[in-house]
Structures are given as C-alpha cells and as structure tokens.
N, C-alpha and C positions, 0 to 999 in steps of 0.2 A: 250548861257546862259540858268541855268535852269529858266523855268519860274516862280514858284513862291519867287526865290532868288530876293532879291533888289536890285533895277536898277546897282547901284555902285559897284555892284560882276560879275564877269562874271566866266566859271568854268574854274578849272587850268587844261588844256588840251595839251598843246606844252608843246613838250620837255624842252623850255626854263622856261616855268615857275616855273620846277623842279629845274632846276637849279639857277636861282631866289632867291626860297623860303630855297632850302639848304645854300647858301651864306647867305642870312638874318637871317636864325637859327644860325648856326655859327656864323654871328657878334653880335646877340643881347644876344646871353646864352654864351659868350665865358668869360664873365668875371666871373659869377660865377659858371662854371665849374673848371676854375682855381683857384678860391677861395679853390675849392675843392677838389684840383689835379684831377680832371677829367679831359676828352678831346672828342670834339666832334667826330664822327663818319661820314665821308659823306658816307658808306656804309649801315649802319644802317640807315641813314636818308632815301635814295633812294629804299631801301628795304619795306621801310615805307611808300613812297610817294603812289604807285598804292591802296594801301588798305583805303587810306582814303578817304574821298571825300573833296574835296579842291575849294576854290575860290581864283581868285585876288582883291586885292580891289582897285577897279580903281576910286580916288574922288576927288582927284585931280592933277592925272599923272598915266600913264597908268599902273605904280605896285607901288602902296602905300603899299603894303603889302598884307599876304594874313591869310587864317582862313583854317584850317583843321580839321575832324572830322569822328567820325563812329558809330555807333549803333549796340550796341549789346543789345538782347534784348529789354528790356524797359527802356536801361539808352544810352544816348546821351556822347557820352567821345571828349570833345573839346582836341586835342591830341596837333593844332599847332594855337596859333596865334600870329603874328609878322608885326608891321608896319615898316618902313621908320623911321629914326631918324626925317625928317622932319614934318613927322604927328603925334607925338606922343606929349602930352601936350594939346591936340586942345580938345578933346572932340569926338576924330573920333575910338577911343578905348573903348569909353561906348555905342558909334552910331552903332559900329560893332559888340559888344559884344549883344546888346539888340534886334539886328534885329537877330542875331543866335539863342537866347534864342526863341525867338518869330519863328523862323522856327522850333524849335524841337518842341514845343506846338502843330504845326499842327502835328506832326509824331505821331509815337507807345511810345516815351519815355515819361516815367513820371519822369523823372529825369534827370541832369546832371552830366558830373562830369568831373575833370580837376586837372593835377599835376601842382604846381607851389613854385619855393624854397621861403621858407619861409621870406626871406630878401631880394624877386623882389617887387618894389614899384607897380607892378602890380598887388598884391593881393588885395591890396585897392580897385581895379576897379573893381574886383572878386566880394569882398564882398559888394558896392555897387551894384552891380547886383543883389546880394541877393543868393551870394555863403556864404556857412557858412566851417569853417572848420570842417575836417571829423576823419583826421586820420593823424598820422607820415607815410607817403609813408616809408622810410627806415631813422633813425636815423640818419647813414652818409652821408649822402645826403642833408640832409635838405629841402626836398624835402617834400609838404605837400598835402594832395588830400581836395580835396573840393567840396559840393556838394548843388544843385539850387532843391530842387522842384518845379516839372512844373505843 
C-alpha cells in the first residue's frame, strides 16, 4: 500500500485485480453504453489498466471496488471509479471520492477532472464534491467532463 493513500485502498497490483476492476467496469457502465449502442471493450480497458494508478477499495470486503487515475501535468483525471452493487447507497462513494480529492491536493495538480454520461446518478456525487460541469465530452455519447478546483 502506498503510504500516504487511506488505510481502506491498498494499490491494484495482481493480475487479478485487473481482472476485477475490468468485470466491474463492464457491469456497472453496461447499461448505459447500450442506452447508446455502444459496447464495452476489455481490450481497451486492459490496455488502460498499466497507465493509471489504481487502488482497491477494501472497507468492507476485500474488493468493494476500486478508484483509478493519472496526472498530466497540473490536472489529476479520475479516468475509473466503481464500487460493489453492495456498497454503493452507503456514503462509501462520497468517503472515496473526498479522500482522492484530498490526495491530489498534496500533488502537482491544481485541478481535477472526470468524464461521466450525463444521466449516471453518480454525477450528483460529482457535484457534491464540488465538481462543476465543464463541457459536452462528445454530443453522442452524452458523455460530460467535469471539473474540482483544488
């Protein structure tokens, strides 16, 4: 575990937790990619997995889900987060979300930023974070970016 990540992350390091985090991308964005005629990629996803830096989030079972992310420059891009059907509702989405935000603050980034389709109920969580909407990612998609100054 890196050390100054909170106790409940530990980093996504085994093979298996790629495999993990790619099943849980697929179930939790599968429905509205077919909203959209889109379809998930586990190519692109795995392709994806080494470049970012990734946690599990272990708080109450040993993968409740996990938070991915990278830095370029001076902006922090939250690229994956996904919990557990079972922990999501609880308050462990705003707990995970606000201990990230509060790791970038120690970094180089004075900003965040994060795509999310316009009609996931998880924007709410966004903008209680004190994400603001940014921009149309791409019209067909409904895909929208959003962005924290830190």
């Amino acid at each position: 575990m890196t050390a100054h990540w909170p106790a409940y992350w530990r980093a996504a390091t085994h093979p298996a937790d790629a495999e993990f985090a790619c099943a849980l991308v697929n179930q939790t964005m599968s429905p509205y990619w077919r909203m959209r005629h889109m379809a998930f990629s586990r190519r692109k996803f795995m392709d994806l997995w080494p470049k970012m830096e990734a946690a599990i989030i272990q708080y109450s079972g040993p993968r409740d889900g996990f938070i991915g992310w990278d830095i370029q420059g001076r902006v922090g891009y939250l690229r994956e987060f996904h919990l557990i059907e079972a922990c999501r509702g609880q308050g462990l989405g705003g707990r995970v979300l606000d201990d990230w935000i509060a790791l970038q603050r120690g970094g180089p980034a004075t900003s965040v930023e994060l795509k999310v389709f316009e009609n996931n109920p998880a924007r709410r969580l966004y903008e209680r974070a004190g994400f603001h909407f940014r921009r149309y990612f791409d019209d067909r998609t409904g895909l929208i970016e959003m962005r924290c100054t830190l």
